[in-house]
C-alpha positions in Angstrom: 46.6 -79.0 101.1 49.7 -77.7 102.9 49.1 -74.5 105.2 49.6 -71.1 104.2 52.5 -70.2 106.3 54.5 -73.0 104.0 53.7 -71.7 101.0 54.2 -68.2 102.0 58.3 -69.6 103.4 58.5 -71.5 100.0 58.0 -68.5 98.2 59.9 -66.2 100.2 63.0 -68.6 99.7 62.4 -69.3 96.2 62.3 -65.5 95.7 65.3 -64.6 97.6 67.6 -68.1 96.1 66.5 -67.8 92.2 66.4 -64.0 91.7 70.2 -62.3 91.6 70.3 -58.6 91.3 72.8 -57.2 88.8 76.0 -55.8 90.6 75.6 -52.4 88.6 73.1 -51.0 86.8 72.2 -52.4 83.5 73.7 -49.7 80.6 70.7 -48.1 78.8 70.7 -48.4 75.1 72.6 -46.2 73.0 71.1 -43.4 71.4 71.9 -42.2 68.0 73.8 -38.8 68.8 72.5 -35.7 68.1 73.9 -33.7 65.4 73.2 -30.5 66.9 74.2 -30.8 70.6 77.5 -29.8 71.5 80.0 -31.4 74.0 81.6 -28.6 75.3 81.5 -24.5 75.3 84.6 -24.2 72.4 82.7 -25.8 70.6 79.2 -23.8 70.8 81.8 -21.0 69.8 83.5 -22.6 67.2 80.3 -23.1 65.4 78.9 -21.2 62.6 76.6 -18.6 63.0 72.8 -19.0 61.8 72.3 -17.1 58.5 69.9 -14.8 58.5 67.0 -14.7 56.2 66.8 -12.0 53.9 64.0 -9.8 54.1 61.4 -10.5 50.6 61.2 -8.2 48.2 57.4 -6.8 47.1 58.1 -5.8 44.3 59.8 -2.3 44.5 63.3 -1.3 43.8 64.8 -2.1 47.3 63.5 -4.7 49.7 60.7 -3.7 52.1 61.5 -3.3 55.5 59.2 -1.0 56.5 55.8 -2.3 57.5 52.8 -0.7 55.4 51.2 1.2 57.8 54.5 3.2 58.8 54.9 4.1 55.1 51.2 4.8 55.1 52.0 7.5 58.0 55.1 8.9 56.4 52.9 9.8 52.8 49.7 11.0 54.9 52.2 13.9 56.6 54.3 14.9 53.5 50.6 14.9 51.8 49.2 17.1 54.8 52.5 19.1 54.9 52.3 20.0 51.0 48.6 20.9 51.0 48.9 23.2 53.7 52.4 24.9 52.9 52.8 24.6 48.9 56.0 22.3 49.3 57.1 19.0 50.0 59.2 18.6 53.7 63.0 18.5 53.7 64.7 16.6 56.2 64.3 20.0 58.6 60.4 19.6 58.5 59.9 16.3 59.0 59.6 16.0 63.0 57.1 18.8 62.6 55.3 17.2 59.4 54.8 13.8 61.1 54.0 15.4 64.9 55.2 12.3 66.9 53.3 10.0 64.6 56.9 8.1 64.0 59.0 8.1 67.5 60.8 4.9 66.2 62.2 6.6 62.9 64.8 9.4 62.4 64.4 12.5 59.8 67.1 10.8 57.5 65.4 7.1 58.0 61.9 9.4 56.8 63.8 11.1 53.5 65.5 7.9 52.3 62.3 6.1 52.9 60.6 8.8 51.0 63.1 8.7 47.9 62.1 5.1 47.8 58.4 6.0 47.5 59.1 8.6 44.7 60.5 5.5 42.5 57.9 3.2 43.0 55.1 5.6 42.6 57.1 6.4 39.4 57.3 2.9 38.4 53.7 2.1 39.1 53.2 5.0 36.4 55.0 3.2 34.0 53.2 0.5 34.9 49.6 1.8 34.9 50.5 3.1 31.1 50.9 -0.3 30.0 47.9 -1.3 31.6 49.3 -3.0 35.1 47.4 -1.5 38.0 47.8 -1.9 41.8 46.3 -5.7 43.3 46.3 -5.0 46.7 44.4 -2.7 48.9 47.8 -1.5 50.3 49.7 -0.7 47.1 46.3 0.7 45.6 46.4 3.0 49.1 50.5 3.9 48.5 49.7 4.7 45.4 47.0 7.4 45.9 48.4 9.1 48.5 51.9 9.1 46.3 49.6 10.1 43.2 48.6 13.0 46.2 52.0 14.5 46.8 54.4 13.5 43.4 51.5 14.0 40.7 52.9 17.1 38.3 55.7 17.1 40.2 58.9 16.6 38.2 62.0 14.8 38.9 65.1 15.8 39.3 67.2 15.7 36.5 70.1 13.5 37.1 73.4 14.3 35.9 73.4 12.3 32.4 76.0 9.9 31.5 78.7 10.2 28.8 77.7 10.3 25.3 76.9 6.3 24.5 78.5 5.1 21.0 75.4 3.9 18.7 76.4 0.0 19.3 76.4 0.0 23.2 73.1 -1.4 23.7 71.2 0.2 26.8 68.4 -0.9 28.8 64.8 0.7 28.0 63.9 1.8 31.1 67.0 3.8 31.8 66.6 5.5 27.9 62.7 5.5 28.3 63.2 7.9 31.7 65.7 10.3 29.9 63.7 10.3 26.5 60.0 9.9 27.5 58.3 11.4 24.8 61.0 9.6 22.2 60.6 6.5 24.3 56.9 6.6 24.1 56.8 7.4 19.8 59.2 4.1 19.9 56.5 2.2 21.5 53.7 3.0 19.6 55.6 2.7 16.4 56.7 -0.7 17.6 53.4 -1.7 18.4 52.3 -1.4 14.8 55.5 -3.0 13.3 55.6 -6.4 11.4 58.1 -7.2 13.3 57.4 -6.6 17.1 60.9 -5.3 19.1 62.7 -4.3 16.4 62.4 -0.5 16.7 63.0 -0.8 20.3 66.0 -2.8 19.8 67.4 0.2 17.1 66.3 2.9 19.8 67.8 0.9 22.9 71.0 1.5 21.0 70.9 5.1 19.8 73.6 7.7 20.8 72.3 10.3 22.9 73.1 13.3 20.9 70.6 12.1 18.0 68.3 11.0 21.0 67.9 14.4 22.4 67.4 15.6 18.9 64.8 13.6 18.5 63.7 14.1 21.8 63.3 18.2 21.6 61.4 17.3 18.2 58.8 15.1 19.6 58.1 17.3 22.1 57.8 20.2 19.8 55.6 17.9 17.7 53.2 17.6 20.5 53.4 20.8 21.6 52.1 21.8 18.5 49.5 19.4 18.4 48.3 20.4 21.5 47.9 23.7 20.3 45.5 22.6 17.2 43.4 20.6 19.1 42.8 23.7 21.8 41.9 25.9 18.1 39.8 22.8 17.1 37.8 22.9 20.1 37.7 26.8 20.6 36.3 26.5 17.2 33.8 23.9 17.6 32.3 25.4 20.7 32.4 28.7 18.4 30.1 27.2 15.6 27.9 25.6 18.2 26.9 28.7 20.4 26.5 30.0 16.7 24.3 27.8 15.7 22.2 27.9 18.9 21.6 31.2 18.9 20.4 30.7 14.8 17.6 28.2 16.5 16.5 30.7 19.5 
């Protein structure tokens, strides 16, 4: 067996013959190149800008970009602000309606906001009548404190549009909020129809000079009946007392 030292020198030379070390380093693999990094600062300029989502629409006639709870505040200090003073807040009373409650938002940001509320709490009449009600706690919360400040209030009435010829068809909704008595006869009508739509159809494309005709006569009509039933009752209540005192 040869002594340690030899083997130790054998190696040492082995090592230092047989192994070669490259002259420069050996290149790494290539990498596949990324699609989003860019060489340069032109360009990181040159690129398009990220589009930005648009905010999601619940349901109402614009988008939502207020948070709930903001629009939560803003109906709680019109609601306070009509119960204690008789009116609704214009733009003038709304620092003093909402007391600090909304730093972040302006008067004008509070009455536009408002104006929105009005058309959904409208809406979400129509809708209740049809028998659609509020699904979330939230819109069931809107909607009482909107049923707080707007119920027996009446709209404005907005300037109406030019006489319609008899064969432009129009949507429902828009005839349904100028006519809402006429718009409501059409739907129970239609409803008992043998053929469903077809009365809507022939009032979605009725002039409106014979609409407000009909219009003034419906309400007349249920003015009127109004008026019996209040006789009816007065009368029944009459013949009751009558009747008890007969038995006493």
């Amino acid at each position: 067996m040869p002594p340690a030292s030899s083997v130790v020198t054998t190696a040492s030379s082995a090592s230092s013959s047989d192994i070669s070390l490259p002259s420069s380093p050996s290149p790494s693999p290539e990498h596949s190149p990324d699609p989003y990094a860019f060489s340069s600062l032109d360009e990181i300029n040159a690129a398009p800008p990220a589009k930005k989502k648009k905010p999601r629409n619940w349901g109402g006639t614009r988008a939502r970009t207020w948070p709930t709870a903001d629009e939560v505040v803003l109906l709680e200090a019109v609601a306070a602000y009509k119960e204690q003073h008789g009116r609704l807040p214009n733009r003038a009373d709304f620092p003093a309606a909402l007391a600090g409650r909304l730093p972040h938002i302006s008067a004008e940001q509070a009455g536009k906001r408002l104006k929105y509320l009005r058309r959904r709490y409208d809406d979400s009449v129509r809708r209740l009548r049809r028998g659609t009600v509020p699904v979330t706690d939230d819109d069931v919360r809107v909607f009482r404190l909107s049923k707080r400040i707007w119920e027996g209030v009446p709209k404005r009435q907005r300037r109406r549009p030019r006489a319609a010829p008899h064969h432009e068809r129009r949507a429902f909704a828009e005839l349904e909020e100028m006519y809402p008595c006429l718009a409501a006869e059409v739907e129970a009508i239609d409803a008992k129809c043998v053929t469903p739509g077809l009365m809507r159809m022939a009032f979605e494309r009725m002039g409106d000079e014979q609409a407000a005709e009909l219009e003034a006569k419906v309400k007349r009509q249920r003015l009127a009946q109004l008026k019996a039933d209040a006789r009816r009752a007065e009368l029944k209540s009459l013949v009751l007392r009558t009747i008890i005192g007969e038995m006493e």
